[in-house]
C-alpha beads as a LAMMPS data file, in Angstrom:
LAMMPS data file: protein, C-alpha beads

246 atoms
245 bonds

1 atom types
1 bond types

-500.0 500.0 xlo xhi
-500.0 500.0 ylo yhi
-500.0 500.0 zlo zhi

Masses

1 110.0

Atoms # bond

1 1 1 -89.341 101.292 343.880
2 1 1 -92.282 99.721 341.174
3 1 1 -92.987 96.403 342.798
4 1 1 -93.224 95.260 339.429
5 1 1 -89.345 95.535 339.569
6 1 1 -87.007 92.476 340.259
7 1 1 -85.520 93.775 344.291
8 1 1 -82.057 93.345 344.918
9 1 1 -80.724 90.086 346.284
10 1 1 -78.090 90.546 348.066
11 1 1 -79.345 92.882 351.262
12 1 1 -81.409 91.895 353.750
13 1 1 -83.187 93.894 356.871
14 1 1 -83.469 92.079 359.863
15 1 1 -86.259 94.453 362.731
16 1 1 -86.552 92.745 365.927
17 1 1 -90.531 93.290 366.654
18 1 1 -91.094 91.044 369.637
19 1 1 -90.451 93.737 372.542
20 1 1 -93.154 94.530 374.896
21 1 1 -92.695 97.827 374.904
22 1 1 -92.537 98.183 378.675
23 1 1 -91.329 101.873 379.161
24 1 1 -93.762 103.452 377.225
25 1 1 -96.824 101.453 378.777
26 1 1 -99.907 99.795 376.802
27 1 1 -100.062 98.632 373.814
28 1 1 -96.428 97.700 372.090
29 1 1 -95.133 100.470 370.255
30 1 1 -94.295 98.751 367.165
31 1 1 -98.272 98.073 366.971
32 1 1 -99.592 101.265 367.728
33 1 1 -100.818 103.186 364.648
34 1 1 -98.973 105.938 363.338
35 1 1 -100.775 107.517 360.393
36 1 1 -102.501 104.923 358.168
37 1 1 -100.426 101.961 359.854
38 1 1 -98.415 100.072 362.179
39 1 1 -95.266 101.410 363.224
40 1 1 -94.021 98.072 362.228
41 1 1 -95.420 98.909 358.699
42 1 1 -94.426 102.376 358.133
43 1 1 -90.634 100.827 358.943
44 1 1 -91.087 98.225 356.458
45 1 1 -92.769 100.309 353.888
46 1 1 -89.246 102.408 354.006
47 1 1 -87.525 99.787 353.122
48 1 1 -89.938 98.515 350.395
49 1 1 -89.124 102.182 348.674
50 1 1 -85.209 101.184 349.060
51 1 1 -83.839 100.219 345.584
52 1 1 -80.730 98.585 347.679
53 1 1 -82.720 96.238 350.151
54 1 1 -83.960 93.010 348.741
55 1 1 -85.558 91.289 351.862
56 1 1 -86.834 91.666 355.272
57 1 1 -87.611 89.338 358.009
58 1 1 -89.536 90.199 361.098
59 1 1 -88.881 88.848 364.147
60 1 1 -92.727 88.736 365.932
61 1 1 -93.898 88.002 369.306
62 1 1 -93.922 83.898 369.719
63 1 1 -97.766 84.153 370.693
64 1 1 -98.685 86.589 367.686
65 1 1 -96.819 85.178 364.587
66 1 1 -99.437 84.279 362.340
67 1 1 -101.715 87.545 362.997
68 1 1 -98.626 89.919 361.888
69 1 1 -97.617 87.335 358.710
70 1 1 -101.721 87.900 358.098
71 1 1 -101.746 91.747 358.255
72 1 1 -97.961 92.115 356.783
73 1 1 -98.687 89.936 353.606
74 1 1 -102.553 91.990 353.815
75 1 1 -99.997 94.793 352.662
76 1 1 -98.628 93.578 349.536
77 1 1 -95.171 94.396 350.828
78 1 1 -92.600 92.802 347.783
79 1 1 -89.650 93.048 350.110
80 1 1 -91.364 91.021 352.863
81 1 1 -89.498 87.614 353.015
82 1 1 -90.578 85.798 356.113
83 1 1 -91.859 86.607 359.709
84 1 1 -90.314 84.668 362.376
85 1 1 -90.383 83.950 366.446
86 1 1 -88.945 86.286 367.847
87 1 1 -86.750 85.440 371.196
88 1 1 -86.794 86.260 375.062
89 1 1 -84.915 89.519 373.886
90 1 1 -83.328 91.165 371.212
91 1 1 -80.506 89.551 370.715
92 1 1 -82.197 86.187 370.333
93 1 1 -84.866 88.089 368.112
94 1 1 -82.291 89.071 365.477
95 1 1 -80.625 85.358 366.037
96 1 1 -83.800 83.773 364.522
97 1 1 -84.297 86.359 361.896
98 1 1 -80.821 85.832 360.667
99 1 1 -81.407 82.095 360.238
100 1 1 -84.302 82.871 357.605
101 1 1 -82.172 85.077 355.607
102 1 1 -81.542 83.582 351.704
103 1 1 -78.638 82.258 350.796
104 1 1 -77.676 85.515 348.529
105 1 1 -77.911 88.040 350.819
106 1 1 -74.383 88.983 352.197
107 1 1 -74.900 92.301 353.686
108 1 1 -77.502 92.323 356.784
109 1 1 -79.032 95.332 358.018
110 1 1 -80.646 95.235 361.652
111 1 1 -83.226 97.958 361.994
112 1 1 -85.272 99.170 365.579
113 1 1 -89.030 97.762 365.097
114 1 1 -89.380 101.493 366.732
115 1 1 -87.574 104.214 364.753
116 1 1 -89.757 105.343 361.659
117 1 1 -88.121 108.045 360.911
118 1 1 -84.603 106.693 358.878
119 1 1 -83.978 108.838 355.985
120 1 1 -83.141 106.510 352.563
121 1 1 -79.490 108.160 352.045
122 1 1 -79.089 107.004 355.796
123 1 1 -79.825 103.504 354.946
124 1 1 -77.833 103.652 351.562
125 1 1 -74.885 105.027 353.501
126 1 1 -74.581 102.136 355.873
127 1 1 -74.905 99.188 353.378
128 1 1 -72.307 101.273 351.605
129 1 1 -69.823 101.043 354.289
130 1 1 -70.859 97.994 355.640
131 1 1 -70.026 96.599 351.824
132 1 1 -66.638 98.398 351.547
133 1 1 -65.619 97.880 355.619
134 1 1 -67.803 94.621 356.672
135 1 1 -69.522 96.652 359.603
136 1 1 -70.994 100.057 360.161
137 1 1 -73.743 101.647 361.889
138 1 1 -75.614 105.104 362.358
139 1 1 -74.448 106.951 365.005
140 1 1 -75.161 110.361 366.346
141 1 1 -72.339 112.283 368.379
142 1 1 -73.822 113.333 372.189
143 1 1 -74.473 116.852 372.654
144 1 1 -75.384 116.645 376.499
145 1 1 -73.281 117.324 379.085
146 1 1 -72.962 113.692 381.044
147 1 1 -72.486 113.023 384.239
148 1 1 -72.521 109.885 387.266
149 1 1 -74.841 110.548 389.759
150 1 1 -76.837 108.977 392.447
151 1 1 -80.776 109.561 394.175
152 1 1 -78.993 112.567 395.764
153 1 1 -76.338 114.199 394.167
154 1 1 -73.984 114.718 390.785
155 1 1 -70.879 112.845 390.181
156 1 1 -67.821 113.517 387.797
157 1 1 -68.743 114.488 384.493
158 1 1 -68.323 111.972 381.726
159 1 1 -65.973 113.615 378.546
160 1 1 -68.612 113.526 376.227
161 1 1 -65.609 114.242 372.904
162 1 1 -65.502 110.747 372.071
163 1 1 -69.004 109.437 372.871
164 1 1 -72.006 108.890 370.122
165 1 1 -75.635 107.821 370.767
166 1 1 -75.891 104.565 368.707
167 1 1 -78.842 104.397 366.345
168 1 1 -80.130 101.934 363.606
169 1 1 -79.735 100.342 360.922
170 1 1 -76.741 98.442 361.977
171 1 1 -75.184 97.118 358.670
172 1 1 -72.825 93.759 358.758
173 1 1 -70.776 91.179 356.481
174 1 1 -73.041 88.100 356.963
175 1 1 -70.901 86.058 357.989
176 1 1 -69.745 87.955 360.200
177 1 1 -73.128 88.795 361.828
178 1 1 -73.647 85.053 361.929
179 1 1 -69.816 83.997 363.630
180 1 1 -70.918 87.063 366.325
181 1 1 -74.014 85.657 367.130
182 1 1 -72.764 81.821 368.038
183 1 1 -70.502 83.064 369.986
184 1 1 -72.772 85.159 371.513
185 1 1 -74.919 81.971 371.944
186 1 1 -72.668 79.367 373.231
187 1 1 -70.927 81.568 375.514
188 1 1 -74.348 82.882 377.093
189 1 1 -73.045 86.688 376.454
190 1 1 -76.045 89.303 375.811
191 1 1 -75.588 92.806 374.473
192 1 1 -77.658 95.830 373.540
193 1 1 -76.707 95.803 370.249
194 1 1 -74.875 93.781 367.387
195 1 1 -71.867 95.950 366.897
196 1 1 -71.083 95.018 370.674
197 1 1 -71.263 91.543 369.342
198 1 1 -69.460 92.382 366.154
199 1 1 -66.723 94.264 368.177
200 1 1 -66.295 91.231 370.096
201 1 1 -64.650 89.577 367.266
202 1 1 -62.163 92.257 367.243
203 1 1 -63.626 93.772 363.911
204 1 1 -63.710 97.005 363.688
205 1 1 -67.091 98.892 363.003
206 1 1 -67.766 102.397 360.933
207 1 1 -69.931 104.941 362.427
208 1 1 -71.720 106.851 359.606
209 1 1 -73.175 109.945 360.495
210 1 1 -76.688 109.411 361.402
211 1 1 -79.409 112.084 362.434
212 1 1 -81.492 113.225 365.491
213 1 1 -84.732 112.786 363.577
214 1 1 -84.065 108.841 363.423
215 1 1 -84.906 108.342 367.556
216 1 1 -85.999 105.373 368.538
217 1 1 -89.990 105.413 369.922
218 1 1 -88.736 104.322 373.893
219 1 1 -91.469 106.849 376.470
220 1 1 -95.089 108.472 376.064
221 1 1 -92.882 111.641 374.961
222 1 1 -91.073 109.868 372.245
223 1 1 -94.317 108.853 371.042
224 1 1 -95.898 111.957 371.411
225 1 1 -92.790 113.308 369.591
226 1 1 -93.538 110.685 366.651
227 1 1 -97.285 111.875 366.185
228 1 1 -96.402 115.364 365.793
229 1 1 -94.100 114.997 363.335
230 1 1 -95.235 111.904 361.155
231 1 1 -97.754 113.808 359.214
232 1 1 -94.724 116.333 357.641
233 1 1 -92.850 113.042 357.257
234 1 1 -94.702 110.523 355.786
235 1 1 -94.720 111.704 351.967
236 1 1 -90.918 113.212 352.559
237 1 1 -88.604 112.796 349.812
238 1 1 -85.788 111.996 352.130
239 1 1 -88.348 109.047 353.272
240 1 1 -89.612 107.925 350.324
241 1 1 -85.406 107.805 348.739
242 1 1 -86.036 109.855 345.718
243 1 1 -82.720 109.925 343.470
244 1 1 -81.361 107.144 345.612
245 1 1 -79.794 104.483 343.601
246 1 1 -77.727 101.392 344.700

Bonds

1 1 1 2
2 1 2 3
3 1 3 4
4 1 4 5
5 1 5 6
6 1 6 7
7 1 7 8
8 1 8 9
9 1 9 10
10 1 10 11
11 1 11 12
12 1 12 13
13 1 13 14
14 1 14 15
15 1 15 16
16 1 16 17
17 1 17 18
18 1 18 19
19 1 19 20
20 1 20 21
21 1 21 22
22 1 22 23
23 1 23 24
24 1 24 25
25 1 25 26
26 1 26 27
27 1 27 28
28 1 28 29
29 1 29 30
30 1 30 31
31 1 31 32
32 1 32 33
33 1 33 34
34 1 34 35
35 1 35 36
36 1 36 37
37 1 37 38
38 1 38 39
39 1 39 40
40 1 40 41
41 1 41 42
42 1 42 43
43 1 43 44
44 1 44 45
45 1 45 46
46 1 46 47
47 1 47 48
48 1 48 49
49 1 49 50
50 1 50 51
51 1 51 52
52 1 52 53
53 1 53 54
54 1 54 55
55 1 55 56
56 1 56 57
57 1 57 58
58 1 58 59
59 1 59 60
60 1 60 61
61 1 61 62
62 1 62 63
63 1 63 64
64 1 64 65
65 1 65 66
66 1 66 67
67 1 67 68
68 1 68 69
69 1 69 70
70 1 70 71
71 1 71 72
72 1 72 73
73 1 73 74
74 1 74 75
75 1 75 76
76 1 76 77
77 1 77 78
78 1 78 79
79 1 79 80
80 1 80 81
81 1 81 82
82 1 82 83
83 1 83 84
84 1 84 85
85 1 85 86
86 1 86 87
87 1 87 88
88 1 88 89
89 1 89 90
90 1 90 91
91 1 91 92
92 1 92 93
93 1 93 94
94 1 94 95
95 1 95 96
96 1 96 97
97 1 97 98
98 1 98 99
99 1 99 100
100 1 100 101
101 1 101 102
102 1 102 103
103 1 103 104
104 1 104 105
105 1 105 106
106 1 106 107
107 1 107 108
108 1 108 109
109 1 109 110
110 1 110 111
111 1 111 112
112 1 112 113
113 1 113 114
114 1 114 115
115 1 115 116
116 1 116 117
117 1 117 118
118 1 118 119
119 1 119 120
120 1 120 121
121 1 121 122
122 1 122 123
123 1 123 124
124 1 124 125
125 1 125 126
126 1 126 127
127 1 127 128
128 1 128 129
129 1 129 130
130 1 130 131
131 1 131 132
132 1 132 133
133 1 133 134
134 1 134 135
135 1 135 136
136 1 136 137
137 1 137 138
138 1 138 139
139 1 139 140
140 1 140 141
141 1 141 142
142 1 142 143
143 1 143 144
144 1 144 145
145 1 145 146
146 1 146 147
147 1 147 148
148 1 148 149
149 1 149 150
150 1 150 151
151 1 151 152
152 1 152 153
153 1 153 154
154 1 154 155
155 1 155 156
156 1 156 157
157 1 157 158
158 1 158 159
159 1 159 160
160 1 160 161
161 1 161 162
162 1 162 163
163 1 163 164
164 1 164 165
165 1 165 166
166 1 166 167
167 1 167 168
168 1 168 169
169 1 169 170
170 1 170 171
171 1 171 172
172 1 172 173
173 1 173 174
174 1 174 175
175 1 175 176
176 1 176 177
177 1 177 178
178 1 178 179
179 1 179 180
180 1 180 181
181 1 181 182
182 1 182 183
183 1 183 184
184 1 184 185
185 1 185 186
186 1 186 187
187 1 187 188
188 1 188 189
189 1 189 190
190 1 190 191
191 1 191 192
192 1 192 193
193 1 193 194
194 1 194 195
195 1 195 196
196 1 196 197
197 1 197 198
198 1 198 199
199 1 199 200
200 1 200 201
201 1 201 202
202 1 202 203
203 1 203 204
204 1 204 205
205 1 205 206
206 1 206 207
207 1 207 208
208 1 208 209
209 1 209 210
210 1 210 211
211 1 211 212
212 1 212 213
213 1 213 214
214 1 214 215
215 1 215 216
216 1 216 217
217 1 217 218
218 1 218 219
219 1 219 220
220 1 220 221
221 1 221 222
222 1 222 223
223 1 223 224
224 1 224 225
225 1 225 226
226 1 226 227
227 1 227 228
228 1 228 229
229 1 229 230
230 1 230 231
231 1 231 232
232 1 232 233
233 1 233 234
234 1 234 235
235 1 235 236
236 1 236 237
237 1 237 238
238 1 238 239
239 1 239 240
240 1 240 241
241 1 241 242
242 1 242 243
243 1 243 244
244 1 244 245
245 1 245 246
């Protein structure tokens, strides 16, 4: 997209950013430079190419708020909107980032800080459904065997025909996004994701088909992983959403 253009105004990308990062050690993840950038950037420089997404608002560490807003706005990004506190964990993260959304936006995408690698016609899929259903996420069938097991030994194995390996962006009616999350509030509840919060409403949520390239940057391999293949990515048409439209 020219960022002479006027952006959309009715989708909005939420990416909790505050995590620590614990599993994969050091540095957070979402600060760690991949390419020319920030993971953090390269996600939000996929959505700046979106024609469909209109705003994003970062939820940052509390202690680090003003240095991202500093080197986020040093980017020139047009679909940067505001960078928040971020919470004591995700949930709260995206609960604070939803609260600086603009009153036109009625479709919210929620986005992993971590996962540079969502393909345009991924994200144009979900604000699709999410537009036509009011919730709908990426999703990725498991291929693995699964099974329960302790320090010692294997338990039963888990069916594995009805089970998908959630991914992001999460796409949601607003308002429903925002009735999920005060409940989630003043009943205390936490969960790993916002379609568990969505769900919780009894509203029904669309998986759209979402691919094994999108993983989400978790353990030294991942990030490994992510080096290797970022340079054959980062100029990808599939990135960059050429022919997408809204």
């Amino acid at each position: 997209m020219d960022p002479a253009d006027a952006r959309p105004d009715d989708v909005a990308v939420l990416i909790p950013a505050a995590g620590k990062g614990r599993r994969l050690g050091g540095r957070p993840k979402q600060f760690r430079t991949l390419g020319e950038h920030p993971v953090l950037v390269q996600v939000l420089l996929s959505f700046e190419q979106h024609p469909a997404v209109g705003h994003a608002v970062v939820a940052a560490p509390e202690d680090r708020v003003a240095e991202v807003t500093d080197r986020l706005e040093a980017e020139g990004l047009s679909v940067l909107t505001a960078v928040v506190r971020g919470g004591e964990n995700r949930q709260a993260s995206v609960r604070h980032a939803l609260r600086a959304v603009p009153d036109p936006v009625d479709t919210v995408l929620v986005h992993d800080a971590a996962r540079p690698f969502v393909a345009a016609a991924q994200v144009q899929a979900v604000v699709q459904a999410s537009r036509a259903d009011g919730a709908a996420s990426l999703a990725v069938p498991v291929a693995d065997t699964l099974r329960r097991g302790g320090d010692d030994q294997f338990g039963d194995t888990i069916p594995r025909s009805d089970l998908y390996r959630m991914q992001t962006p999460q796409g949601f009616r607003r308002g429903w996004l925002e009735q999920a999350h005060r409940r989630a509030s003043s009943a205390d509840g936490t969960a790993t994701d916002d379609v568990a919060l969505v769900q919780r409403l009894d509203r029904e949520v669309v998986p759209v088909s979402g691919s094994r390239r999108n993983f989400k940057i978790t353990t030294p391999d991942d990030w490994a992983l992510a080096r290797e293949l970022w340079p054959g990515w980062k100029d990808a048409p599939e990135r960059l959403g050429e022919g997408a439209s809204t």
